[in-house]
N, C-alpha and C positions, 0 to 999 in steps of 0.2 A: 504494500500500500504506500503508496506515494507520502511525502513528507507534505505536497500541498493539500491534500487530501486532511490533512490533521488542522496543519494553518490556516487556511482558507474556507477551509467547511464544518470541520467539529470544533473548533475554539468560538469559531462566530456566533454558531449554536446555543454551543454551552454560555457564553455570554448574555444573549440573548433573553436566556432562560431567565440567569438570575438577575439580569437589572430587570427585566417585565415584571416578575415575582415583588422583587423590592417595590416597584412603581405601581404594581397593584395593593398591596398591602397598603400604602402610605394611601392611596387614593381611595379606597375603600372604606382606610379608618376616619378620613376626612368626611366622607359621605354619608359615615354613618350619623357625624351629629346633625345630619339636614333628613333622616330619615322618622318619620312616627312609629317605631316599632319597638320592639324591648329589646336595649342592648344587647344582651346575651346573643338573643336571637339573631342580629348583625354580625354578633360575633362567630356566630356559625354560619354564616353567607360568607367573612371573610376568610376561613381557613376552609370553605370549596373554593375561592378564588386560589390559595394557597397551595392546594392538591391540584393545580389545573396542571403543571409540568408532570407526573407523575400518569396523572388521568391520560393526558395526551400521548404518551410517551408508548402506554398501554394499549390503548386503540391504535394507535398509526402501526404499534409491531403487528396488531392482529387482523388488519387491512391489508399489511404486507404477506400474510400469511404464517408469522413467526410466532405460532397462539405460546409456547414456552416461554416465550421471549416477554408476550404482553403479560401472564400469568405472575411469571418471575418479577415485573416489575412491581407489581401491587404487593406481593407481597413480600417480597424482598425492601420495597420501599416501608412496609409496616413495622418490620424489622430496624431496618436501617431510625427509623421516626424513634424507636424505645433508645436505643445507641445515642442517636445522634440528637434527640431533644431533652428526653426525662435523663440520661446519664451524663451527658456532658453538660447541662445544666447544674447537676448538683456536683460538676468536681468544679468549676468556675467559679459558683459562687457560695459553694464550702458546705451551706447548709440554708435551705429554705424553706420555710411551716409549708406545711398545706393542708387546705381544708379535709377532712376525713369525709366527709359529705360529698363534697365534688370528687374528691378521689375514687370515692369506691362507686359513686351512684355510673359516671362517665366511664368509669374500667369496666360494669360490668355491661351495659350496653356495647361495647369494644367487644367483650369477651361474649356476648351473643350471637353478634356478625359476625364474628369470627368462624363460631362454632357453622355457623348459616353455611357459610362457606367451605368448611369441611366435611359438613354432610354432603356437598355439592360437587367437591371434588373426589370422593370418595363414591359418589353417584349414589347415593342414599335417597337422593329429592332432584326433582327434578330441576330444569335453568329457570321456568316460569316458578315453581316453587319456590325456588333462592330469591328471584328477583320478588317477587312478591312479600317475602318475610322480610328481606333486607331495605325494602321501601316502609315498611310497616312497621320497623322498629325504627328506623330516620324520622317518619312521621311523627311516632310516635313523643322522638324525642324532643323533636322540631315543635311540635304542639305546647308540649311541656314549657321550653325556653320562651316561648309568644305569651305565655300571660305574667302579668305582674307578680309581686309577693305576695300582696294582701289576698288575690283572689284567689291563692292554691288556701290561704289560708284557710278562706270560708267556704272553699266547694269540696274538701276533703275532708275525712275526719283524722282529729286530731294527732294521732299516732304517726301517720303517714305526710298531716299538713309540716309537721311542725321540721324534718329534716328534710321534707323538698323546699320550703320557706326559705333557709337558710342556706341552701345549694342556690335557687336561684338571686337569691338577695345578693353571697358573693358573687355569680356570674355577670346578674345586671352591672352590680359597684364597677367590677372592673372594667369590662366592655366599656361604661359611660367616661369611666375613667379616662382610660385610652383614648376616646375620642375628645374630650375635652383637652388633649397635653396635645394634640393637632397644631402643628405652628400654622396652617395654612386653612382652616376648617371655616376662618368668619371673612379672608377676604376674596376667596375664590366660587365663582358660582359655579349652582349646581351641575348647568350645560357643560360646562369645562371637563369638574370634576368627571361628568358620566363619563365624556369623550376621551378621558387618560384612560379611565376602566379598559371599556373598548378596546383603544389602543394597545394598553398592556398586554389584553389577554392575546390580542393578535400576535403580540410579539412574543408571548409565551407559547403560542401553540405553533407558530413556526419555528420559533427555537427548538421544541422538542420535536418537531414532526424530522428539523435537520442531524440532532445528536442521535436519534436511532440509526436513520438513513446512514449515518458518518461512522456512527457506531460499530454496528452491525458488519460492514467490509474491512473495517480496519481489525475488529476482534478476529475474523473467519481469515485472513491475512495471518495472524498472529496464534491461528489454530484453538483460539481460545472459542469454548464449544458454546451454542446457542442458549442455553438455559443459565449458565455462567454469569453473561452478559446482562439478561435481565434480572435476576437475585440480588446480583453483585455490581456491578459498573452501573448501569443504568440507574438501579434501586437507589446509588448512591449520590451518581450526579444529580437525579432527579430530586433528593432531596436536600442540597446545597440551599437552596433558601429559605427551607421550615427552621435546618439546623441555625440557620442565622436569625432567623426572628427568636426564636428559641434561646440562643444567648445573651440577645439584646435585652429579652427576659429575665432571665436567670441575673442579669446585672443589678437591673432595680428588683428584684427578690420579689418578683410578682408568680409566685408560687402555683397562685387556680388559674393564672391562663399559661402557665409551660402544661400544666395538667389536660386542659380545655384542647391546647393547639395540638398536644400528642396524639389524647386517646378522640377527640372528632375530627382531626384528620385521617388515622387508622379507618373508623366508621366511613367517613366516606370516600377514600379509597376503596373499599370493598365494595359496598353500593354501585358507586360509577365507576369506578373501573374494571370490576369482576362481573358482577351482578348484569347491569345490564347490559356491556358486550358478551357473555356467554350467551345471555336469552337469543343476541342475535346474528354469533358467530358460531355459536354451539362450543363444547366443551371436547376440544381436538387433542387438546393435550395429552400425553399420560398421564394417569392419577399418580404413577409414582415419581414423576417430575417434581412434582409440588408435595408430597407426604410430607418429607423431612422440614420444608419451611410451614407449613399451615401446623403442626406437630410443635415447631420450636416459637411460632407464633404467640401458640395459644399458654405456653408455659412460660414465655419470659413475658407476656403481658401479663399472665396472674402474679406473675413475682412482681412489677414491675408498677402494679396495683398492693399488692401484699405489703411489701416490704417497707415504703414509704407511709401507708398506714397503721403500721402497726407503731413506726418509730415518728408517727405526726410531723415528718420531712423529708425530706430528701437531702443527704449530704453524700461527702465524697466517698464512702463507701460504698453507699447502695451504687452511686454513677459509676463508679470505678467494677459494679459486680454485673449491672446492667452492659456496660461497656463490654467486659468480659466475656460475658455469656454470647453478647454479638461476635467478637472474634471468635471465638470457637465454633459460633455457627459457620462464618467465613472459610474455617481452617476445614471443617466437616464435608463442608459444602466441597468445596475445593478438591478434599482426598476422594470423595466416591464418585466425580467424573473418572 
């Protein structure tokens, strides 16, 4: 593979990628304080803007017809997300609370889609089955984040109002948070704002539609095998801008959204990038392509939920174990090509 081939088409890409991501993010959080809805609920519009490189990156391999390739990437990127947000967040910045509420209520909706998805690669359920439960639990949660505090208050009873009150109470806080620290949010109008959105995501989805294309013949040059690629490089590149909002995080020790951006980015990655291209690409792959990462998926998300709740933070251990557990998967990965 040519040296211009790296210079001129996968660097551009990969750039691409992460100034769209960054320019989405920052345009989005702006847009959310001109939006009527409940922060939270912004907040989870902004982290699918956030999964767009990942999303894209997975549809364009399975367009191409490389369904390993797109498979790999999702969940290889879900992987990469526990590593590269919740662990290298808590070795940064040493140790940061987290709500026990948001922590376990967001890991175990994670850890439902997940399962949705193992049944699905395991052919247990069918792709309209998957795609069905895995809309159904986004809904589900997506419902949840759209109303206030006070109205889970009075429309539930009390056993159940009182620790989703408090889940969403932090989510809104922070979401409105972030949008109020917007240096740009009171003198730019709305038209503008949409039009960067736009923009952004254009230049996200052709950044990734380029680093697969780039990808793809430079790895099969390099003998490096199709399923590799997506697990591993892709998974990785493609999540170079979660990992950075995610530190940016970890800085100001804003603890419920590295939580928020980890386990509802995982969630909709699965959703849109598995769910509904399998309904309509079907499920080509091997089931035993993917065993080993849906298998190391669902065990380092329960630790990765576990272990930060049980110690009310996250510090450099748990990141340092979380971290771990990803190279090893890396290492695993790697020995049984």
């Amino acid at each position: 593979m040519p040296l211009e081939t790296i210079f001129f088409g996968f660097l551009p890409a990969l750039i691409a990628v992460v100034v769209g991501s960054v320019w989405l993010s920052r345009a989005l959080t702006t847009l959310s304080g001109r939006i009527p809805i409940q922060p939270g609920l912004m907040g989870l519009i902004t982290a699918l803007g956030a999964d767009s490189p990942e999303i894209t990156s997975a549809v364009t391999a399975l367009v191409a017809g490389e369904h390993e390739v797109g498979l790999g990437v999702v969940l290889g990127s879900n992987l990469f997300n526990l590593a590269g947000l919740l662990g290298l967040s808590g070795i940064l910045a040493g140790r940061i609370a987290l709500p026990r509420a948001s922590l376990v209520f967001n890991g175990v909706v994670s850890l439902v889609a997940t399962t949705v998805v193992a049944l699905l690669i395991y052919r247990a359920i069918s792709p309209a089955w998957a795609l069905g439960l895995l809309v159904l639990i986004l809904a589900g949660y997506t419902l949840l984040l759209s109303f206030p505090e006070g109205r889970v208050r009075s429309a539930l009873p009390a056993w159940l109002a009182s620790p989703l009150a408090r889940l969403l109470g932090a989510v809104h806080e922070h979401a409105a948070r972030k949008a109020s620290a917007s240096p740009s949010g009171k003198s730019v109008s709305g038209w503008w704002l949409g039009f960067q959105v736009v923009a952004a995501l254009l230049l996200i989805v052709q950044g990734s539609m380029g680093i697969v294309h780039t990808t793809l013949p430079i790895a099969e040059a390099a003998g490096i095998p199709p399923s590799l690629v997506g697990a591993l490089i892709l998974a990785a590149l493609t999540g170079i801008p979660n990992a950075y909002t995610a530190a940016q995080l970890a800085r100001r020790k804003e603890g419920a959204a590295v939580v928020s951006e980890t386990l509802n980015s995982n969630t909709i990655n699965l959703v849109v990038g598995i769910g509904l291209p399998v309904l309509i690409f079907g499920m080509h792959a091997e089931g035993g392509v993917a065993i080993l990462e849906i298998w190391w998926l669902l065990g380092l998300t329960g630790l990765a939920v576990l272990l930060p709740a049980l110690a009310g933070a996250i510090n450099r251990r748990i990141g340092l174990a979380i971290i771990g557990l990803y190279l090893v998967f890396a290492a695993v990965r790697v020995a049984l090509q």
